[in-house]
C-alpha positions as CSV (number, residue, x, y, z in Angstrom):
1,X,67.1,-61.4,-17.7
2,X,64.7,-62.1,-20.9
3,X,62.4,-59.3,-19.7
4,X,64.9,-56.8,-19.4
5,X,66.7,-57.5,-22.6
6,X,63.5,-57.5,-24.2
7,X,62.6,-54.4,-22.5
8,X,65.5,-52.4,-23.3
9,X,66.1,-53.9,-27.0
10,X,62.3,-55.2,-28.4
11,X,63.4,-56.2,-31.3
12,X,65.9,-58.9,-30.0
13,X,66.2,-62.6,-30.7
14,X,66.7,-64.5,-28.1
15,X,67.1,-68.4,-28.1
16,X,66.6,-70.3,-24.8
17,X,69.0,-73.0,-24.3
18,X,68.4,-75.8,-21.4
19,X,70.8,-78.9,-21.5
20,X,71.2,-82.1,-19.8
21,X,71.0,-81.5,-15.8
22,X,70.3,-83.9,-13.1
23,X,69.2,-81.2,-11.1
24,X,65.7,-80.1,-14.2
25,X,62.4,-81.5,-13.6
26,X,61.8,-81.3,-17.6
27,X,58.8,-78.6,-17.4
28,X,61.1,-75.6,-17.5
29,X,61.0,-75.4,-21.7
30,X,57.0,-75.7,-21.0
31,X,57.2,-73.0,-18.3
32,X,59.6,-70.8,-20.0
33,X,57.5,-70.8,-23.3
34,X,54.3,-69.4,-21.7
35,X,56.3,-66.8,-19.6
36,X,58.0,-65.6,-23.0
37,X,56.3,-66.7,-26.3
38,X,57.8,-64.3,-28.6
39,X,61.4,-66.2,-28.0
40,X,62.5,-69.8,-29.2
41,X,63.0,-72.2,-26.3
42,X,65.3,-75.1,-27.4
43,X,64.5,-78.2,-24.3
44,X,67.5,-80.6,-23.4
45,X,66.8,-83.3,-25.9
46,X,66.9,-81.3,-29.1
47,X,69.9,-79.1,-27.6
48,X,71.7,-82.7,-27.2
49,X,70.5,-83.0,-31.3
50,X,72.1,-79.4,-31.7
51,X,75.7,-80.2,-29.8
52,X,76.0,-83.1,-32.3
53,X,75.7,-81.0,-35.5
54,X,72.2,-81.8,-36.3
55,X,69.1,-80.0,-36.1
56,X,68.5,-76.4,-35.0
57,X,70.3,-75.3,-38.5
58,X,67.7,-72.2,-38.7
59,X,69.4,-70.6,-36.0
60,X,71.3,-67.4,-37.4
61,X,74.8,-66.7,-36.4
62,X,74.4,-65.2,-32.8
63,X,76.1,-62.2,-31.4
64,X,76.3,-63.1,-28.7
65,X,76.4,-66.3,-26.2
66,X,75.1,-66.4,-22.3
67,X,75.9,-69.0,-19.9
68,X,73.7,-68.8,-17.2
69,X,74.3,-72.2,-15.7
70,X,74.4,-75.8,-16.1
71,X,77.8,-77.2,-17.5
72,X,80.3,-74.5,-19.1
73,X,80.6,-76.7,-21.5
74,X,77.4,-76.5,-23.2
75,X,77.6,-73.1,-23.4
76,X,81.1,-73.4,-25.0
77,X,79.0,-75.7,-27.6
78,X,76.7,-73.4,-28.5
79,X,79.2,-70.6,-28.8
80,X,80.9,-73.0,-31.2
81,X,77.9,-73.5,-33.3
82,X,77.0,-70.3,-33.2
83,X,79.5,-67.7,-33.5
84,X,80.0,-64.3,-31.8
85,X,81.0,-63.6,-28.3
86,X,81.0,-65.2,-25.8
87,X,79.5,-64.3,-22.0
88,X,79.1,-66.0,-18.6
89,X,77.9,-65.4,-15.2
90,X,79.1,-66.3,-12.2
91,X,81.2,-68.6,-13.2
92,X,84.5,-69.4,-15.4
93,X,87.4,-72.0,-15.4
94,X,91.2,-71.5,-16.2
95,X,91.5,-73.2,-19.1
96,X,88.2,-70.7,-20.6
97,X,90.4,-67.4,-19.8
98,X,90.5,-66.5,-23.3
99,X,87.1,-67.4,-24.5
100,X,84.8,-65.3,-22.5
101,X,84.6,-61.7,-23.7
102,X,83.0,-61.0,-20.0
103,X,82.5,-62.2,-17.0
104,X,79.1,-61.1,-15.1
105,X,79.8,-61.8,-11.4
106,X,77.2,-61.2,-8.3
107,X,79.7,-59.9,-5.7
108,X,82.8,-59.2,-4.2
109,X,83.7,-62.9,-3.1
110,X,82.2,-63.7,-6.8
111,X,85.0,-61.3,-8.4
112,X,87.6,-63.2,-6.3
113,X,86.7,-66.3,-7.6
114,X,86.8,-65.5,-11.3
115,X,90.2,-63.7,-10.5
116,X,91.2,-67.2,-8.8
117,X,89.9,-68.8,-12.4
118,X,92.2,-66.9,-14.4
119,X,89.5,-63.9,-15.6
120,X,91.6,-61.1,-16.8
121,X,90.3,-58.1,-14.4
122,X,89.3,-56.0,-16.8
123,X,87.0,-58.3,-18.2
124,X,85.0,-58.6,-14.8
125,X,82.4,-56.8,-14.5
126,X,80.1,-56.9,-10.9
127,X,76.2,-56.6,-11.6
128,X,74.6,-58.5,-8.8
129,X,72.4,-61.7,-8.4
130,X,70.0,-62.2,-11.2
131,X,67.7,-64.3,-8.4
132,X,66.9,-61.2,-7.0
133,X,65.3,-59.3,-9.3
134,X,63.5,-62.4,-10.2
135,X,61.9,-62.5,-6.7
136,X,61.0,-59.0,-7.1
137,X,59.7,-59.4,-10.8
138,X,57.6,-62.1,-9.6
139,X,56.6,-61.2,-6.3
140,X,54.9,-57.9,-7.9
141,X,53.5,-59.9,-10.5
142,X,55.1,-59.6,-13.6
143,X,55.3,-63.5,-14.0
144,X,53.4,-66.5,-12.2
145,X,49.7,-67.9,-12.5
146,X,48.3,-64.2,-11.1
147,X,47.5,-62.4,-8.2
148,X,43.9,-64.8,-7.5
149,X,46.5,-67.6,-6.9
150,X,48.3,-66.2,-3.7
151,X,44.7,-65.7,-2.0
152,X,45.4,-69.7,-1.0
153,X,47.4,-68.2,2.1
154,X,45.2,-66.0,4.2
155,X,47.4,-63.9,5.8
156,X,49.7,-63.8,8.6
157,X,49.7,-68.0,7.6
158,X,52.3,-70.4,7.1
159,X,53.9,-71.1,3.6
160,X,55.8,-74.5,3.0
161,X,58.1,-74.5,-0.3
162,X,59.6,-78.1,-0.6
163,X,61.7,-77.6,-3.5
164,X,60.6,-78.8,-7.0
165,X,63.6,-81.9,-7.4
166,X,61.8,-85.7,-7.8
167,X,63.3,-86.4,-5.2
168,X,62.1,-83.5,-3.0
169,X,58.8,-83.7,-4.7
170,X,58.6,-87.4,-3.7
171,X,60.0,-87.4,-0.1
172,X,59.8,-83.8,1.4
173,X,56.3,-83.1,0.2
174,X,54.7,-86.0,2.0
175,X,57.3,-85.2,4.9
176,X,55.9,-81.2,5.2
177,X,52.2,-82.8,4.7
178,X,52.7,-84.4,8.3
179,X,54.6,-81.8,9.7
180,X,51.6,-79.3,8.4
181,X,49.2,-81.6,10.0
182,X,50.6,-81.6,13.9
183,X,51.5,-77.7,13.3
184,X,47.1,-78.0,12.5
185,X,47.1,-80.2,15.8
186,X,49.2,-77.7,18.0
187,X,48.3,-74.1,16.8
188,X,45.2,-74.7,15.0
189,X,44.2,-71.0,14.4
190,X,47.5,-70.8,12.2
191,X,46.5,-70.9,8.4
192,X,49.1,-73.0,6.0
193,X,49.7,-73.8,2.7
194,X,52.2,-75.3,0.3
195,X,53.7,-73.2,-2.2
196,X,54.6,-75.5,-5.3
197,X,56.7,-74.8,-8.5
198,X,54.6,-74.4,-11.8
199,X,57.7,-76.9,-12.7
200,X,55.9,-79.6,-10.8
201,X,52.9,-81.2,-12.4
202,X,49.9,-82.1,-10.4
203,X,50.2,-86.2,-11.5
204,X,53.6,-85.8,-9.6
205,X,51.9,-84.4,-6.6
206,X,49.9,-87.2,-6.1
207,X,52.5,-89.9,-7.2
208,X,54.4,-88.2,-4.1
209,X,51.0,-88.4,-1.6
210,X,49.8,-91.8,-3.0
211,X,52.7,-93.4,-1.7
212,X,53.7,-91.4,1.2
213,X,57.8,-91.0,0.5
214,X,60.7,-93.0,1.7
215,X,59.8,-95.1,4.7
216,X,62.4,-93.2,6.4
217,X,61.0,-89.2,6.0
218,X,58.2,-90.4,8.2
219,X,55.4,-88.7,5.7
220,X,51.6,-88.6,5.5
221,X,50.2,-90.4,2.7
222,X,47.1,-88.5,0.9
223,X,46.1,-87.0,-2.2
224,X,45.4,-84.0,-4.5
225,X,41.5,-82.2,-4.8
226,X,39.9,-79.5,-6.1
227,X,39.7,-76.5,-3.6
228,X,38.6,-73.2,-4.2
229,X,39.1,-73.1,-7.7
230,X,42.9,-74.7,-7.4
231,X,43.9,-77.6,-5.6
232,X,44.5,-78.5,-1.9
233,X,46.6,-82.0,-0.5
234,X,44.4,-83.8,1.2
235,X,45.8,-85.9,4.1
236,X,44.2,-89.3,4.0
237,X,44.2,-89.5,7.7
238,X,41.3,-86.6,7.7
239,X,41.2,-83.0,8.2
240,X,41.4,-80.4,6.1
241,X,43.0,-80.1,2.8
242,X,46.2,-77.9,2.9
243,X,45.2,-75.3,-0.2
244,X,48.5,-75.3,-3.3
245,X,49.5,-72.0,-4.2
246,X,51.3,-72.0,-7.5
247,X,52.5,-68.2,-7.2
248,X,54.8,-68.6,-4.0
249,X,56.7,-65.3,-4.0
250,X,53.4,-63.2,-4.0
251,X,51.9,-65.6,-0.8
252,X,55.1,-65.9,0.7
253,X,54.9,-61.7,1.1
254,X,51.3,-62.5,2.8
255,X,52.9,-65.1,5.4
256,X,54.4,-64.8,8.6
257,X,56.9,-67.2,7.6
258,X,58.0,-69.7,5.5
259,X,59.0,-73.2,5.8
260,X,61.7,-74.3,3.1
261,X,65.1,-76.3,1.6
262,X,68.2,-74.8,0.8
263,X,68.5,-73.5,-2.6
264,X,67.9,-70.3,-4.0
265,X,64.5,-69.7,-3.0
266,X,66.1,-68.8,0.0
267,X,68.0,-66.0,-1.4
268,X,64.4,-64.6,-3.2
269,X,63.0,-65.0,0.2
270,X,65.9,-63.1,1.8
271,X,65.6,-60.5,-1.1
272,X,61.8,-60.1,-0.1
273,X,62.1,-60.1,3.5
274,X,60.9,-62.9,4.8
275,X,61.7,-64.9,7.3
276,X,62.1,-68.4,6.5
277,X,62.8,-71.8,8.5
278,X,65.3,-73.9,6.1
279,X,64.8,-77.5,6.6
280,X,67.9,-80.3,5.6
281,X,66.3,-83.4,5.8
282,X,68.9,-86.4,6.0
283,X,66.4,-89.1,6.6
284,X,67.3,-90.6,3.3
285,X,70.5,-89.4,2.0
286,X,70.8,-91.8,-0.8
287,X,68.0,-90.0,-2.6
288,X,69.8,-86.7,-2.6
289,X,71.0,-85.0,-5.7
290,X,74.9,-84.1,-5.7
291,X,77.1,-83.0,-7.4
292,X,79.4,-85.0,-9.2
293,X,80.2,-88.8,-9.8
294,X,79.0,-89.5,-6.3
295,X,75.5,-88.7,-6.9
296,X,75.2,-92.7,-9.2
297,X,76.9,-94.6,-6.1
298,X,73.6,-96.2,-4.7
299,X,73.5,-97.4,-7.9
300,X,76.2,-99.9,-7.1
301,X,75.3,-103.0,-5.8
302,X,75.8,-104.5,-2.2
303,X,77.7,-101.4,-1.2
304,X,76.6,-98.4,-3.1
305,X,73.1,-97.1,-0.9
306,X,75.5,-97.2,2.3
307,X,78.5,-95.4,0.7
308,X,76.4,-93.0,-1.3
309,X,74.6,-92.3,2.1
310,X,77.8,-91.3,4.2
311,X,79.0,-89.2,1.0
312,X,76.1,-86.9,1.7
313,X,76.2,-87.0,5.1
314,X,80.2,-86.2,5.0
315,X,79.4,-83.6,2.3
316,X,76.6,-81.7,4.6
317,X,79.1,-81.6,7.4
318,X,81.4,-79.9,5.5
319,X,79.3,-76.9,5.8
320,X,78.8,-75.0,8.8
321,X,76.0,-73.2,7.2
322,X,73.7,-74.6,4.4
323,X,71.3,-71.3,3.6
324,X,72.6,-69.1,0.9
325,X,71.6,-65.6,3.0
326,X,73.4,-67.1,6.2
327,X,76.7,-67.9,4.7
328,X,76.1,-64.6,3.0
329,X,75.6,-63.0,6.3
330,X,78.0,-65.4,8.6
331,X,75.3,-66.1,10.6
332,X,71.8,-68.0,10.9
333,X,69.0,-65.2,10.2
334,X,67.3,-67.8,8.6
335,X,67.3,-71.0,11.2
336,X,68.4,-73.9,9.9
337,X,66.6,-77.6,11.1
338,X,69.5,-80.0,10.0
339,X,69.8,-83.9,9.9
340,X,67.5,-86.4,10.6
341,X,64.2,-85.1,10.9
342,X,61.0,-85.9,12.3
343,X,57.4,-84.2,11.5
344,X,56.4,-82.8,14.5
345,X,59.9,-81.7,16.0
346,X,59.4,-79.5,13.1
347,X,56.3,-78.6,13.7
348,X,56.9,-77.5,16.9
349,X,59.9,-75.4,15.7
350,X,57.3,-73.5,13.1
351,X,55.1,-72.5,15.8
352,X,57.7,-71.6,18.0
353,X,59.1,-69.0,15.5
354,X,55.5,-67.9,14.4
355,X,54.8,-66.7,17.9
356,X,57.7,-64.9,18.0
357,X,57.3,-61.7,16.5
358,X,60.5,-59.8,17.8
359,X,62.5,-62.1,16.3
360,X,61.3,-62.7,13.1
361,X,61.0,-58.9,12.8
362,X,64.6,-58.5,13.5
363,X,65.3,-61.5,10.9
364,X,63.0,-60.0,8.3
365,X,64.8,-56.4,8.1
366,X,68.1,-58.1,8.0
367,X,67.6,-60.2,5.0
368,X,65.9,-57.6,3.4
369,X,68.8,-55.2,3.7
370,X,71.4,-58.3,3.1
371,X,70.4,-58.1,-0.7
372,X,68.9,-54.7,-0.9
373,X,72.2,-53.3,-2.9
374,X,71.4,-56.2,-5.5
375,X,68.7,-54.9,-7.3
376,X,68.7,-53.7,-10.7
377,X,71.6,-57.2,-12.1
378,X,69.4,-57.8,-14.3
379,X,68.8,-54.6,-16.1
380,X,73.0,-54.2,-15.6
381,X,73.7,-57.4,-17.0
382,X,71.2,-56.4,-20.0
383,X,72.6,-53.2,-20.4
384,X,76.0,-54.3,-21.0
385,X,75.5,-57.6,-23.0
386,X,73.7,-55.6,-25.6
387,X,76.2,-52.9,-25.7
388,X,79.4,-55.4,-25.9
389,X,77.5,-57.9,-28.2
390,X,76.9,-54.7,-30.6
């Protein structure tokens, strides 16, 4: 979205917002500042500074506001601060049917939504899902560590993303580490490598490996080394280290498949055409991130880890499906490994579906085609903010 305003209007100011979420790791003002350093990036604790009336009071009247996630409500904040019109994307609520000057949405069940939320019709307007042309953006190159970094996946390999969360940093990366070493085990001529968020610092990586996860995720315990001019985890049982790869779109094109979460990395995957396994661990469920007031009820005593553990497991049922391009699609093109998982079940499940070709060809043209008509939101989205903000 910041490239293609910036592209289409140079001379545009642009002010990056990030607020309070349970969901950040922190880095994303860091990250965001070296992908764009001609714009101001304002992190959660000086936004919390701004919301309050202090600080921030160089920041010109804007003309225009974008919320792009997070709680409406910050970007209702902001808007109030600031001035000018307001935007959103994706999402609205009843009592906001006035305030939004337009509503971006990413499809047809999208427009029905906002229409549900009380968005006049005509102030609607369908561009597509902005995570796609990021995966494109990204996979060609335009952002990410540079085309040297996807060599850590020789190709044809394996490519394990375990989402970028503390909690999936500290569980699911120890958990894949031991799945990656019995896939070694059982199919040995089968390259893999981990493909982890810039978001995610290497002190965090080897938190995570030093003590091995919850007892429950059944992980390897190891550590992070140079290799090859990046780093590699290093499995303290022995073997080879599995190499990092910081640029995962660009090696996740290279692979033959790739091991993942839900989230929207699926929907980037989809959007590149590659088929995926999408993992749902529910070894732990008290560690998982929710929505809502029912993400703090472990943190009651006696009662609270139990309780907060069958709310996760009663929310995950709820859903038939749990991988955006499935529901998308009513269907699994990208199979889904779901509840309480061990290593090598999982293991055996990768190299499985890496030996067949047929299927994952099939899968791979399907998700590829699911998003295809997609491409381009951004540059829509940039198009006609700058031409209603005018």
């Amino acid at each position: 979205m910041v490239t293609e305003l910036l592209r289409l209007a140079p001379a545009t100011e642009i002010t990056l917002f990030f607020v309070p979420d349970d969901y950040a790791t922190g880095r994303e003002p860091e990250v965001a500042r070296a992908l764009f350093p001609g714009i101001r990036v304002v992190p959660a604790r000086d936004y919390v500074r701004f919301a309050l009336g202090r600080g921030a009071s160089d920041l010109l009247p804007a003309d225009a506001v974008l919320y792009l996630g997070g709680d409406l409500m910050h970007a209702l904040r902001v808007h109030a601060r600031l001035g000018g019109k307001a935007f959103a994307y994706k999402f609205s609520r009843k009592a906001h049917r006035d305030t939004f000057a337009r509503v971006y949405a990413v499809d047809e069940k999208n427009v029905a939504q906002l229409r549900g939320w009380g968005v006049p019709a005509e102030r609607i307007e369908l561009v597509g899902n902005l995570a796609i042309d990021g995966a494109l953006g990204e996979a060609a190159g335009a952002f990410g560590a540079g085309a040297g970094d996807a060599a850590g996946l020789a190709p044809g390999g394996v490519l394990i993303m375990p989402g970028t969360r503390k909690h999936e940093v500290a569980n699911l990366i120890p958990f894949f580490l031991e799945a990656a070493v019995r896939l070694r085990a059982s199919a040995p001529d089968l390259p893999v490598a981990f493909g982890i968020s810039p978001f995610t610092p290497v002190e965090e990586l080897a938190r995570a490996l030093e003590r091995g996860g919850h007892p429950n995720v059944w992980g390897a315990r190891g550590s992070v080394v140079e290799f090859n001019g990046g780093i590699a985890l290093q499995p303290a049982a022995g073997g080879a280290p599995v190499p990092v790869v910081r640029d995962a779109l660009r090696a996740a094109q290279r692979s033959r498949l790739v091991v993942t979460i839900p989230g929207t990395k699926c929907i980037e995957l989809a959007a590149l055409g590659v088929p995926a396994i999408v993992c749902v661990p529910l070894n732990a469920p008290e560690v998982v991130v929710i929505n809502g007031p029912l993400q703090y009820l472990d943190r009651l005593p006696l009662f609270g880890i139990p309780l907060k553990r069958a709310a996760v497991v009663a929310v995950d049922a709820r859903f038939p499906l749990t991988a955006q391009p499935n529901i998308d699609a009513g269907e699994e093109l990208m199979p889904e490994m779901r509840g309480a998982l061990m290593p090598g079940h999982v293991a055996r499940r990768i190299a499985a579906y890496a030996a067949d070709d047929g299927a994952r060809a099939v899968a791979a043209q399907r998700l590829r085609a699911l998003y295809a008509p997609q491409a381009g939101a951004a540059e829509r989205l940039a198009r006609s903010l700058l031409a209603a903000a005018s």
